[in-house]
mmCIF file as gemmi writes it, N, C-alpha and C atoms, coordinates in Angstrom:
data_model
loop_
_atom_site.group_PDB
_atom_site.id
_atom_site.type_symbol
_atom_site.label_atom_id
_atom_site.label_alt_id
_atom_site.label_comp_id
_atom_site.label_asym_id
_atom_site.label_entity_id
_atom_site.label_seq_id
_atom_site.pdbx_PDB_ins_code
_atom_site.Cartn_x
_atom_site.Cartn_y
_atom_site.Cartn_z
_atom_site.occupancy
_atom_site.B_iso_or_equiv
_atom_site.pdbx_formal_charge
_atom_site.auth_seq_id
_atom_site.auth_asym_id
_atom_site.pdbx_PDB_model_num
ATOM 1 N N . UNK Axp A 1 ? 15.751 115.451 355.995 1 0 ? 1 A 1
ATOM 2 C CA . UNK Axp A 1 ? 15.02 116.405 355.203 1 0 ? 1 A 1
ATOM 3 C C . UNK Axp A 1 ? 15.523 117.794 355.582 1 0 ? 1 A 1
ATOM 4 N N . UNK Axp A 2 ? 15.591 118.956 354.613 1 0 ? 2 A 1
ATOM 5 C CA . UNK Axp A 2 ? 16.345 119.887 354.819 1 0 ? 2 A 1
ATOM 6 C C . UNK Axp A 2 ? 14.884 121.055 354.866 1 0 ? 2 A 1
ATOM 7 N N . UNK Axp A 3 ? 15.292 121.598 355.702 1 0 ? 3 A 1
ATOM 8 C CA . UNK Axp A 3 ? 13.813 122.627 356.379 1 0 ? 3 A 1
ATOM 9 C C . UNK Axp A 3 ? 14.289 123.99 356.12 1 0 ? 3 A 1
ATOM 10 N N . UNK Axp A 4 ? 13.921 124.924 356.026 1 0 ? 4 A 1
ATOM 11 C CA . UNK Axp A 4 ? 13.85 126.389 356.084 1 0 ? 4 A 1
ATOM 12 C C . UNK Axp A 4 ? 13.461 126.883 357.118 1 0 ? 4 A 1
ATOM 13 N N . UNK Axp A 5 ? 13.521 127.555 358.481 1 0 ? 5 A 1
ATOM 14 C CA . UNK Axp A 5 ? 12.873 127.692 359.635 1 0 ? 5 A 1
ATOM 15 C C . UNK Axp A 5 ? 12.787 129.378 359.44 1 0 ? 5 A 1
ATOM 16 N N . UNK Axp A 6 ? 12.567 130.298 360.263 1 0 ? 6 A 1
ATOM 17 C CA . UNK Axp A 6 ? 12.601 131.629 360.568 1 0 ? 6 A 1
ATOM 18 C C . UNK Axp A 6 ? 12.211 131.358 362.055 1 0 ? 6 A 1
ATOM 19 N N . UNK Axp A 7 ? 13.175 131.836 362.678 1 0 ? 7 A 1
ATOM 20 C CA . UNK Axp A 7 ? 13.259 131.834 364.348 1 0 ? 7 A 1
ATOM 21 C C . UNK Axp A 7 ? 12.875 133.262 364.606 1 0 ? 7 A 1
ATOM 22 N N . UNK Axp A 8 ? 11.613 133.292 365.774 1 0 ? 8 A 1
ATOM 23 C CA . UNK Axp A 8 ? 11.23 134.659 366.447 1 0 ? 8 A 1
ATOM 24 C C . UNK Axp A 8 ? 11.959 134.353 367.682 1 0 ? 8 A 1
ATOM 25 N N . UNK Axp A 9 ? 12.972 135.019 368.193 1 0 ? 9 A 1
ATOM 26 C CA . UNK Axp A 9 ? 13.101 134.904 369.423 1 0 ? 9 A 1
ATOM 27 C C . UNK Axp A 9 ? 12.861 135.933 369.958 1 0 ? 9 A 1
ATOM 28 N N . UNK Axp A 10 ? 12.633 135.605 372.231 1 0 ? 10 A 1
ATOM 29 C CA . UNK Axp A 10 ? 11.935 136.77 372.881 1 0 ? 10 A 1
ATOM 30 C C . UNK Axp A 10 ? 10.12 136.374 372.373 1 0 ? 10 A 1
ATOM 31 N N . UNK Axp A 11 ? 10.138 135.474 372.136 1 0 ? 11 A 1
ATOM 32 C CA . UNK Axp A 11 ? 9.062 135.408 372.131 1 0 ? 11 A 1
ATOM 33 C C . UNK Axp A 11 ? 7.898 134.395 373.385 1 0 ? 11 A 1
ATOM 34 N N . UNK Axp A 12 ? 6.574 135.425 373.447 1 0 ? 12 A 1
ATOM 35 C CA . UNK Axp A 12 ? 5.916 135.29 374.767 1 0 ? 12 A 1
ATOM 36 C C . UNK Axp A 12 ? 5.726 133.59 374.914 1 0 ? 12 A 1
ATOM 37 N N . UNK Axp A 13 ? 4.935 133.079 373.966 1 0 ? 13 A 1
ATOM 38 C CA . UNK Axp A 13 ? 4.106 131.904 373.31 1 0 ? 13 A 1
ATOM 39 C C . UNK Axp A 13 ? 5.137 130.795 372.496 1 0 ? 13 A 1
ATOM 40 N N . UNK Axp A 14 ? 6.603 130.322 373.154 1 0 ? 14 A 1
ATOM 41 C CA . UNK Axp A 14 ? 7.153 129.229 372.355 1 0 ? 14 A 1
ATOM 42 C C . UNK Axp A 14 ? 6.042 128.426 371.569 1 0 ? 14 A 1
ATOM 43 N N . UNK Axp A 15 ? 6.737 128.201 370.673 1 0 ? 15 A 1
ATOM 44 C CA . UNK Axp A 15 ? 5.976 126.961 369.825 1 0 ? 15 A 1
ATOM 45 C C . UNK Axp A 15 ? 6.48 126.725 368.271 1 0 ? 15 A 1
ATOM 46 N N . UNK Axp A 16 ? 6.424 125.551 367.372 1 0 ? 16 A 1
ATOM 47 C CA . UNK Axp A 16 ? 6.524 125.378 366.039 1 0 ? 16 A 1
ATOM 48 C C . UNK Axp A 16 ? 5.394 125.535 365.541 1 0 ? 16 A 1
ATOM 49 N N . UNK Axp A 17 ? 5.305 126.033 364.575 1 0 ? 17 A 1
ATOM 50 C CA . UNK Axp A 17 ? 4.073 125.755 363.823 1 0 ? 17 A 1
ATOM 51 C C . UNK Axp A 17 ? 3.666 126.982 362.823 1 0 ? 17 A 1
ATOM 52 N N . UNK Axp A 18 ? 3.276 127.499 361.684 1 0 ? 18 A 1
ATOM 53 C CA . UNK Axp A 18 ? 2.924 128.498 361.176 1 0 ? 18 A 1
ATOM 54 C C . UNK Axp A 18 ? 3.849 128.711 359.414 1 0 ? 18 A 1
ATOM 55 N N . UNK Axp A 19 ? 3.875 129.577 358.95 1 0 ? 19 A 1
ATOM 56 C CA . UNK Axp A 19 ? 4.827 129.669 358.035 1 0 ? 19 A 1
ATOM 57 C C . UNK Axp A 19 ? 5.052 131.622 357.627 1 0 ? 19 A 1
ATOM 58 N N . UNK Axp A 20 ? 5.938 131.298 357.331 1 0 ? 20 A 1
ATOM 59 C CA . UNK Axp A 20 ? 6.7 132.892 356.941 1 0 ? 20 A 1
ATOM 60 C C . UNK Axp A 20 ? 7.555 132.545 355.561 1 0 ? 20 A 1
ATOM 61 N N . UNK Axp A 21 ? 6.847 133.386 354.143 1 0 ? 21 A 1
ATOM 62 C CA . UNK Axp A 21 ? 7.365 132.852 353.317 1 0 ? 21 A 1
ATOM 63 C C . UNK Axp A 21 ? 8.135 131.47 352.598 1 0 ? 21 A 1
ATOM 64 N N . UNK Axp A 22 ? 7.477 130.855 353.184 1 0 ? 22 A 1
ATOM 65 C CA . UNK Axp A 22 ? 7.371 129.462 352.819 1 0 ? 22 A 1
ATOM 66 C C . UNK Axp A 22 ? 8.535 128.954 353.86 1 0 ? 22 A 1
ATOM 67 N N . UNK Axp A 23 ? 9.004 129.482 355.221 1 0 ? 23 A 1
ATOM 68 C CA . UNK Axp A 23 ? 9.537 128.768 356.195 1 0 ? 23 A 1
ATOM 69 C C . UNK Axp A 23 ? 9.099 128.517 357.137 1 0 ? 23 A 1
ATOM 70 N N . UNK Axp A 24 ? 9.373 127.336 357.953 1 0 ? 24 A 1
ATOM 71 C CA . UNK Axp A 24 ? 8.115 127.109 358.845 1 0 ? 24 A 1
ATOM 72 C C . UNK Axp A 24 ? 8.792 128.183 360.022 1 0 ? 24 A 1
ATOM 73 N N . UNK Axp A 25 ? 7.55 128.603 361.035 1 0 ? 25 A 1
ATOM 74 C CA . UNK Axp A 25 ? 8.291 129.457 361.888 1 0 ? 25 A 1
ATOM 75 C C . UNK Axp A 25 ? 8.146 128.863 363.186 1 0 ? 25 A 1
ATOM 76 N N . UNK Axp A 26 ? 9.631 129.142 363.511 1 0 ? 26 A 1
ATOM 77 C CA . UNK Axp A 26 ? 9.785 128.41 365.231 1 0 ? 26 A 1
ATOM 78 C C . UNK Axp A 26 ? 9.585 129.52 366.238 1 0 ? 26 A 1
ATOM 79 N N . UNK Axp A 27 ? 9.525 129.814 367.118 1 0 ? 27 A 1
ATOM 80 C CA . UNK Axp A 27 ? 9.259 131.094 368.338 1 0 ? 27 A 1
ATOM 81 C C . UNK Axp A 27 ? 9.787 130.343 369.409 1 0 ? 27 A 1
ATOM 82 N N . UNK Axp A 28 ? 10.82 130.869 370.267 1 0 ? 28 A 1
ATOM 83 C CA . UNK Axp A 28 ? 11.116 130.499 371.278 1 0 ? 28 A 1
ATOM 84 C C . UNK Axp A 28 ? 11.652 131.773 372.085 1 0 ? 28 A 1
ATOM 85 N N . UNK Axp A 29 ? 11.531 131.372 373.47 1 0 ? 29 A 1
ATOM 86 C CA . UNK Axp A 29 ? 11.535 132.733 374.358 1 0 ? 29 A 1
ATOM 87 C C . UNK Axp A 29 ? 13.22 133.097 375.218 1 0 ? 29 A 1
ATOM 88 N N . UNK Axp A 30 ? 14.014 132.218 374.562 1 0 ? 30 A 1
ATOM 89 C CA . UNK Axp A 30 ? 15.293 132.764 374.28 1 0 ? 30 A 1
ATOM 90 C C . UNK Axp A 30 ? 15.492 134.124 373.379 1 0 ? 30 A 1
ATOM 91 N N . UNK Axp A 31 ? 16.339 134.832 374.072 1 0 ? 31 A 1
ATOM 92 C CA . UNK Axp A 31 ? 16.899 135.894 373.22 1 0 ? 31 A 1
ATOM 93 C C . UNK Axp A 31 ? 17.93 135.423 372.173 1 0 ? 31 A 1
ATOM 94 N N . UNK Axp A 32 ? 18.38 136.102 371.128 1 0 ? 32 A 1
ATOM 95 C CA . UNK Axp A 32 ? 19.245 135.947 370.382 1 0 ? 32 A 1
ATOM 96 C C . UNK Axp A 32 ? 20.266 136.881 370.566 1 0 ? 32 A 1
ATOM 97 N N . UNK Axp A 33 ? 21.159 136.062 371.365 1 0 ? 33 A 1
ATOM 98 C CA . UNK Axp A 33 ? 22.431 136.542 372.432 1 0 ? 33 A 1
ATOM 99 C C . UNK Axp A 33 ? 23.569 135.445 372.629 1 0 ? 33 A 1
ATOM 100 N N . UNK Axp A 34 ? 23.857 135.269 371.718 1 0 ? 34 A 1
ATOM 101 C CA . UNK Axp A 34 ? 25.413 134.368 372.323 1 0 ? 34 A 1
ATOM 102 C C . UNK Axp A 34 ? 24.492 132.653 371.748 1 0 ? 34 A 1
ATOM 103 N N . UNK Axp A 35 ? 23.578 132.94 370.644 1 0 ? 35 A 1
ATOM 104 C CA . UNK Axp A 35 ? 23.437 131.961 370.105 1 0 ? 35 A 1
ATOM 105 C C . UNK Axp A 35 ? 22.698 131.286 371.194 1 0 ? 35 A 1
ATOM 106 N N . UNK Axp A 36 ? 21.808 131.538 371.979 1 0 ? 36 A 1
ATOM 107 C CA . UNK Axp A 36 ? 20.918 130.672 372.644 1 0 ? 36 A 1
ATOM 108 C C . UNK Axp A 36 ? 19.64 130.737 371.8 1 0 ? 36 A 1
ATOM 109 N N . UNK Axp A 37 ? 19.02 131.319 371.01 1 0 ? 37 A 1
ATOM 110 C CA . UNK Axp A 37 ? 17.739 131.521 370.264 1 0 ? 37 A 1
ATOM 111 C C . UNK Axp A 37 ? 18.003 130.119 369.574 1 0 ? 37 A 1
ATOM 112 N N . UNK Axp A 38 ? 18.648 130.282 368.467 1 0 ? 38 A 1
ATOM 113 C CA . UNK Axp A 38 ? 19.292 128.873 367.631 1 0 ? 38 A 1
ATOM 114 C C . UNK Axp A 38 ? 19.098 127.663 368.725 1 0 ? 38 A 1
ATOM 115 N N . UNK Axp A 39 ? 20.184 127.556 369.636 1 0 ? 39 A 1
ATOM 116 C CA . UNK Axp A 39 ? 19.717 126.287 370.102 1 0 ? 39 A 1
ATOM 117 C C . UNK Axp A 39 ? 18.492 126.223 370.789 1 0 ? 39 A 1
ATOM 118 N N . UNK Axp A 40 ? 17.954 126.935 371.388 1 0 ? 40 A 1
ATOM 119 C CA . UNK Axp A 40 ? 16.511 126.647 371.743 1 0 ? 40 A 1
ATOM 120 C C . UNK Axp A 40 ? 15.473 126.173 370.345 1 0 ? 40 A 1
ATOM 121 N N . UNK Axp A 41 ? 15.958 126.789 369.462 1 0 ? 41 A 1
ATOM 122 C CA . UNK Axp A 41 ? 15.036 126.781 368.163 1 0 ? 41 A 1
ATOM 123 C C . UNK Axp A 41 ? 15.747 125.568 367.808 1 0 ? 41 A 1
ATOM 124 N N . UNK Axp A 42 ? 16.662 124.792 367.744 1 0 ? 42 A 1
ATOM 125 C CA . UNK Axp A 42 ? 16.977 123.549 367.562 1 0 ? 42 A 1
ATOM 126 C C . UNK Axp A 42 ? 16.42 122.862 368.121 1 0 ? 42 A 1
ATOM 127 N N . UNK Axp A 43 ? 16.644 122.867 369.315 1 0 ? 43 A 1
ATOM 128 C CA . UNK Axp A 43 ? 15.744 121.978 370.487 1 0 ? 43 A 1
ATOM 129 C C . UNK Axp A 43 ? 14.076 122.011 370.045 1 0 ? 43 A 1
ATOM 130 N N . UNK Axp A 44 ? 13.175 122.574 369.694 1 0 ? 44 A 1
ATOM 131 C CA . UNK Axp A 44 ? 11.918 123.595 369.816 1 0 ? 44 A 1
ATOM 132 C C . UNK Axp A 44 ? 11.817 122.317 368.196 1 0 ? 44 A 1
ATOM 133 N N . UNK Axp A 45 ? 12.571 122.115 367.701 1 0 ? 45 A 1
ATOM 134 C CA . UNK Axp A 45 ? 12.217 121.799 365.819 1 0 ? 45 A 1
ATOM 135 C C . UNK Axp A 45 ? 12.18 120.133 366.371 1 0 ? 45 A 1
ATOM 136 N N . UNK Axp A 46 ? 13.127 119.857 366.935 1 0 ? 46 A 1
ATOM 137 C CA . UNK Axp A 46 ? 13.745 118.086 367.137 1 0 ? 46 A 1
ATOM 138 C C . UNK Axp A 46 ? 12.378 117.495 368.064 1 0 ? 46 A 1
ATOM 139 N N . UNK Axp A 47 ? 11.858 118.182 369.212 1 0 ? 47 A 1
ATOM 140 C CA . UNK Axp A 47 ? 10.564 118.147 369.444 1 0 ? 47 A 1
ATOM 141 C C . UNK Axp A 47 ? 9.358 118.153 368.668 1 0 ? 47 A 1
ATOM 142 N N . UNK Axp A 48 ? 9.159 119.449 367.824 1 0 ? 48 A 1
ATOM 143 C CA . UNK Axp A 48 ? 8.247 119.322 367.277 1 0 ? 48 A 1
ATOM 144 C C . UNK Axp A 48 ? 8.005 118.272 365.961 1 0 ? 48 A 1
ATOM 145 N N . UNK Axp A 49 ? 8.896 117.53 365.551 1 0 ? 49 A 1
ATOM 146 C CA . UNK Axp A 49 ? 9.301 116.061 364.666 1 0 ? 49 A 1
ATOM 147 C C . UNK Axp A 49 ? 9.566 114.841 365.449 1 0 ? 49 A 1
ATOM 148 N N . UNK Axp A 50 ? 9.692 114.982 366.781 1 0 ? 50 A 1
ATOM 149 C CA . UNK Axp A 50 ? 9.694 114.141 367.17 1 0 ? 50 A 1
ATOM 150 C C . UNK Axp A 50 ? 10.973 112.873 366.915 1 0 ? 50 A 1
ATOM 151 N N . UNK Axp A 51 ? 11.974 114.012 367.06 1 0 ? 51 A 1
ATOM 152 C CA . UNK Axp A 51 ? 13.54 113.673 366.861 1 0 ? 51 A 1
ATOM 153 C C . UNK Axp A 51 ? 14.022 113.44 367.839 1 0 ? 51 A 1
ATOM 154 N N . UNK Axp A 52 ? 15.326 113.077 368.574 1 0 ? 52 A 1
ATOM 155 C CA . UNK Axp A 52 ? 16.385 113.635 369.197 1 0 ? 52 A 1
ATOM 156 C C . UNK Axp A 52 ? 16.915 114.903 368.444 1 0 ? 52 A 1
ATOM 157 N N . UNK Axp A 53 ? 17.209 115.448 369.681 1 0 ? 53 A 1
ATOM 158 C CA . UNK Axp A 53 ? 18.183 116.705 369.59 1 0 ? 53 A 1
ATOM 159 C C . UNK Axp A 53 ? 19.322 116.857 368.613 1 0 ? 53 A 1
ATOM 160 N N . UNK Axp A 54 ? 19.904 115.959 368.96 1 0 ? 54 A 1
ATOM 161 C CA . UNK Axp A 54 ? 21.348 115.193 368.104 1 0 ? 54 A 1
ATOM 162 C C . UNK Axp A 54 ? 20.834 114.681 366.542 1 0 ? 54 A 1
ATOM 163 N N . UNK Axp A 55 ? 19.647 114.837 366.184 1 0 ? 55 A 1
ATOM 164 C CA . UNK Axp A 55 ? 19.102 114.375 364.491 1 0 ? 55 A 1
ATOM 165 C C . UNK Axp A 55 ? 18.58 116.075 363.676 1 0 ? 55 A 1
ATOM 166 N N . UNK Axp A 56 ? 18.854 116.902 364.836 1 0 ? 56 A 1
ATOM 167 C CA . UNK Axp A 56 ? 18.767 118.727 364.159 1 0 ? 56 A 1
ATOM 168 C C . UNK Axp A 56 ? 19.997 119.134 363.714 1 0 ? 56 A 1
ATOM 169 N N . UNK Axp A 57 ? 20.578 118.945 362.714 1 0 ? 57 A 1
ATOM 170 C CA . UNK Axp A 57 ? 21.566 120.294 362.278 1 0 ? 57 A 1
ATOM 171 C C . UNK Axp A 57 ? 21.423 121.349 361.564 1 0 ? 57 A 1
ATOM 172 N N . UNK Axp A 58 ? 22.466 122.701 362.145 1 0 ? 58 A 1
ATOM 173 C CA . UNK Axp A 58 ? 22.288 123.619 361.292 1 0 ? 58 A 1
ATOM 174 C C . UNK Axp A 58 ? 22.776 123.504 360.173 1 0 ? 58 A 1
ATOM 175 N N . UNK Axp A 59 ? 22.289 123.793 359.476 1 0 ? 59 A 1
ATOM 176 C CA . UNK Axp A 59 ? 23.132 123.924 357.824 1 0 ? 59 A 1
ATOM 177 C C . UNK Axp A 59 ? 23.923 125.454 357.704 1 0 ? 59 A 1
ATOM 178 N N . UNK Axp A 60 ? 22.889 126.421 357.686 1 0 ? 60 A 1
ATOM 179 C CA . UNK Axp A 60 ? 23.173 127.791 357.363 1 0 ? 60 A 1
ATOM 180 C C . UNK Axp A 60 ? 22.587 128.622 358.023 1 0 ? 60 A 1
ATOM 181 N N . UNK Axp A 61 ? 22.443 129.629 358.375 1 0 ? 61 A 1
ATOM 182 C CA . UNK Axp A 61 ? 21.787 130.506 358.946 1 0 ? 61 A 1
ATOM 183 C C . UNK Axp A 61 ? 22.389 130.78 360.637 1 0 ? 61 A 1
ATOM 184 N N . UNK Axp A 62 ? 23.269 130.852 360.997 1 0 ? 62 A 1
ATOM 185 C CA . UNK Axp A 62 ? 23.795 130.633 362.45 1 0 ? 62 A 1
ATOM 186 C C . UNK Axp A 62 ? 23.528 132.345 363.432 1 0 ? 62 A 1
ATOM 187 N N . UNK Axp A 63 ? 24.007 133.151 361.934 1 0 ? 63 A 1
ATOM 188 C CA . UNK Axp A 63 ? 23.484 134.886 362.896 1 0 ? 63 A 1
ATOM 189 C C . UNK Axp A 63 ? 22.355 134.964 362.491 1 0 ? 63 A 1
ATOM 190 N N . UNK Axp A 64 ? 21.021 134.39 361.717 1 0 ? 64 A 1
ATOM 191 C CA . UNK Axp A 64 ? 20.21 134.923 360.932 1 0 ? 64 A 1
ATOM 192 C C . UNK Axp A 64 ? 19.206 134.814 361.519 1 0 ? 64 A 1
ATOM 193 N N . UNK Axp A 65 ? 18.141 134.96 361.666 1 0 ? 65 A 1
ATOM 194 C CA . UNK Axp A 65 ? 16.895 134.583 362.19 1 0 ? 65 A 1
ATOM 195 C C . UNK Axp A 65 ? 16.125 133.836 360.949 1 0 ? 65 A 1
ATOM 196 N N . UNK Axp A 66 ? 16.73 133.619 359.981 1 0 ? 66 A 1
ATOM 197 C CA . UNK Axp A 66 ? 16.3 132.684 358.658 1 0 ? 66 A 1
ATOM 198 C C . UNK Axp A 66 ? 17.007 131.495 358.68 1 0 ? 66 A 1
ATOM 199 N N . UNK Axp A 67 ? 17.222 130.311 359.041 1 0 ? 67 A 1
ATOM 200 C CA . UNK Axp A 67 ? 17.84 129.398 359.142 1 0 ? 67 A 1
ATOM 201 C C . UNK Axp A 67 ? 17.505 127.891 358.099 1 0 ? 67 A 1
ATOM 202 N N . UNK Axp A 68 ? 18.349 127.096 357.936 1 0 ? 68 A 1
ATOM 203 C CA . UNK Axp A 68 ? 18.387 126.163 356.992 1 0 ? 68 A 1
ATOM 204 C C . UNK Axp A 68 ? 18.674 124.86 357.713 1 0 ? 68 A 1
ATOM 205 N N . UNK Axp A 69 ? 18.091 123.833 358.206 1 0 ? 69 A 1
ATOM 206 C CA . UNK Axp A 69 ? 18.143 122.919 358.645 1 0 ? 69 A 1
ATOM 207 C C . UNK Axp A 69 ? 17.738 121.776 358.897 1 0 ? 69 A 1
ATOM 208 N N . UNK Axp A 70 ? 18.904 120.068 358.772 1 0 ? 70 A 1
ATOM 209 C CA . UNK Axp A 70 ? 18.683 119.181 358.087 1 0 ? 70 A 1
ATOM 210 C C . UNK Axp A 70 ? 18.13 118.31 359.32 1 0 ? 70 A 1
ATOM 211 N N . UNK Axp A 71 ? 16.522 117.616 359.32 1 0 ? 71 A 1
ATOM 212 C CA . UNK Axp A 71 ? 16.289 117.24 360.443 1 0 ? 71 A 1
ATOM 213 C C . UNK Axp A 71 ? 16.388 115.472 359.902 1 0 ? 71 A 1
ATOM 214 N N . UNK Axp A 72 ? 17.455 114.734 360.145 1 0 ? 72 A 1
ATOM 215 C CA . UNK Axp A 72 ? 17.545 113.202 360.288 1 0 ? 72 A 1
ATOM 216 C C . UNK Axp A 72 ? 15.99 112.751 360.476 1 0 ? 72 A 1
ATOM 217 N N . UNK Axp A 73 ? 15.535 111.853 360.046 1 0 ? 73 A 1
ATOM 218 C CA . UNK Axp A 73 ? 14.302 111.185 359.954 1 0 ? 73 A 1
ATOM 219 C C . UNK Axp A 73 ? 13.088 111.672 360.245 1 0 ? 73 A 1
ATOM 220 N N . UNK Axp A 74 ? 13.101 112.794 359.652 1 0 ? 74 A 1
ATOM 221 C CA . UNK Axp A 74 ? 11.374 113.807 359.897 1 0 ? 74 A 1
ATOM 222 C C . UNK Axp A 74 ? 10.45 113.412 358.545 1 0 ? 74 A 1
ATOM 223 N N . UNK Axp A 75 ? 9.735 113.616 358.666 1 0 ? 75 A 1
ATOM 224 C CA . UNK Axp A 75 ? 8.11 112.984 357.501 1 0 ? 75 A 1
ATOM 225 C C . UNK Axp A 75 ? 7.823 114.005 357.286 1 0 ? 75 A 1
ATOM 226 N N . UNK Axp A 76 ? 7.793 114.145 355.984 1 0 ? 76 A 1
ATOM 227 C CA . UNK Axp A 76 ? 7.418 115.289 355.336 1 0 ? 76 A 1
ATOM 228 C C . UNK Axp A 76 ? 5.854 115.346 355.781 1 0 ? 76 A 1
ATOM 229 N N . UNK Axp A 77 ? 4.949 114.523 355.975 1 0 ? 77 A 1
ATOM 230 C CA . UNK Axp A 77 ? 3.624 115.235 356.521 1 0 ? 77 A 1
ATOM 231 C C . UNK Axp A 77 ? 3.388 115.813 357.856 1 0 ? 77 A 1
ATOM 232 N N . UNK Axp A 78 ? 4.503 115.505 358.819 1 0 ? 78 A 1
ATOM 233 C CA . UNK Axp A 78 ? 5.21 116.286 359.972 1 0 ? 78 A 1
ATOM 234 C C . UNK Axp A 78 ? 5.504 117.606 359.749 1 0 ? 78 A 1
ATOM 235 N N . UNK Axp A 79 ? 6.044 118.039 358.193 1 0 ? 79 A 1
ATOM 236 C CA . UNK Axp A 79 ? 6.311 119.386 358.096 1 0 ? 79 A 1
ATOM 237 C C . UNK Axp A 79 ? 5.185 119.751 357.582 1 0 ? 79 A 1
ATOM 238 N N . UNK Axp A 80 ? 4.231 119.203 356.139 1 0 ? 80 A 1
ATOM 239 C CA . UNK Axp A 80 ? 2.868 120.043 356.075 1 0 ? 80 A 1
ATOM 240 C C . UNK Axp A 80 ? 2.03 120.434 356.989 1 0 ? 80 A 1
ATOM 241 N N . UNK Axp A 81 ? 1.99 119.807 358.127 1 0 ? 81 A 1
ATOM 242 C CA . UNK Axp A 81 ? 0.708 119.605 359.278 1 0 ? 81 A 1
ATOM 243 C C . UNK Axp A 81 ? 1.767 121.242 359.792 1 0 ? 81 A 1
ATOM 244 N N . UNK Axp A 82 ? 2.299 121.12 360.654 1 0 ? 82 A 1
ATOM 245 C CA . UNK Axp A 82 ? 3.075 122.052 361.3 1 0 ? 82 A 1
ATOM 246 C C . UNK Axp A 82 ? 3.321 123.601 360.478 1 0 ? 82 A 1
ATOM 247 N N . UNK Axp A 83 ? 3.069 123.347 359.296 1 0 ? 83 A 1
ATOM 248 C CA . UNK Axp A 83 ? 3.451 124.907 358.225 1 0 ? 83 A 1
ATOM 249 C C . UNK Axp A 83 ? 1.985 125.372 358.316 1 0 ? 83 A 1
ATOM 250 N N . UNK Axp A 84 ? 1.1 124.217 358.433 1 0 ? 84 A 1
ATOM 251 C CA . UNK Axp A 84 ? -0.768 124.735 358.513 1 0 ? 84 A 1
ATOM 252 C C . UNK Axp A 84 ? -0.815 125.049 360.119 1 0 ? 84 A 1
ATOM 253 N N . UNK Axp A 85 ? -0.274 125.073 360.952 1 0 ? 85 A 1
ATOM 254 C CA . UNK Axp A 85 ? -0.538 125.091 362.006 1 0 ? 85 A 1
ATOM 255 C C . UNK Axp A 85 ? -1.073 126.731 362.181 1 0 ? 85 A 1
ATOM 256 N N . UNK Axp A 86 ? -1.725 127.424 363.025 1 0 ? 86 A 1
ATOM 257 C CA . UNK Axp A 86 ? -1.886 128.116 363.083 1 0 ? 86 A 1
ATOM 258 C C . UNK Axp A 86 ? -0.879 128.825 364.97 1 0 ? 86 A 1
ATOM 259 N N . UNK Axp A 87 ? -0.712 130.151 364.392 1 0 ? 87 A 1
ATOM 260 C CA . UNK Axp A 87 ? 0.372 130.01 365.245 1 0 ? 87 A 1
ATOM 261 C C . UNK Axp A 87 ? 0.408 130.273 366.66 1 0 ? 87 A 1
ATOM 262 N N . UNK Axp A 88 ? -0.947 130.77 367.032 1 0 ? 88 A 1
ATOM 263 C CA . UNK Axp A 88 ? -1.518 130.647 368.778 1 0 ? 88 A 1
ATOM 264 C C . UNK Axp A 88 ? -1.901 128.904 369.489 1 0 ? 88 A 1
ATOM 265 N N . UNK Axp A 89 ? -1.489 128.162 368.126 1 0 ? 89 A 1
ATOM 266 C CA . UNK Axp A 89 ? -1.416 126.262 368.855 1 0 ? 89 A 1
ATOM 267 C C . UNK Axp A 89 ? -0.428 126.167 369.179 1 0 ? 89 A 1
């Protein structure tokens, strides 16, 4: 399934869950420096679906903090629950 994310990185409170214009938003407390935000926010998505690591790819978004990515065997009610999430869970 192909996801829309928006990565906050530097952020206090890691976590998935919330939405930003209809992408779900990831927060992780990597900076976005030499591409560690992304993979933490890879890592941070494959968790929160309950993937391996290795079932997250990027599609698009690699400098962006708007990213596009195809998660191998995620349930789409995995992504509704998580876009309702509120974002201090």
């Amino acid at each position: 399934m192909r996801i829309t994310v928006r990565v906050r990185p530097g952020s206090v409170r890691p976590g998935v869950g919330g939405g930003h214009d209809g992408a779900l938003v990831v927060r992780v407390s990597a900076r976005a420096v030499d591409g560690k935000a992304t993979d933490a926010a890879l890592t941070a998505i494959a968790a929160a679906f309950g993937v391996h690591r290795r079932d997250v790819t990027l599609i698009a978004g690699a400098a962006s903090r708007t990213k596009i990515v195809d998660v191998a065997g995620a349930d789409p009610a995995d992504l509704a629950r998580l876009l309702h999430r509120s974002p201090s869970r």
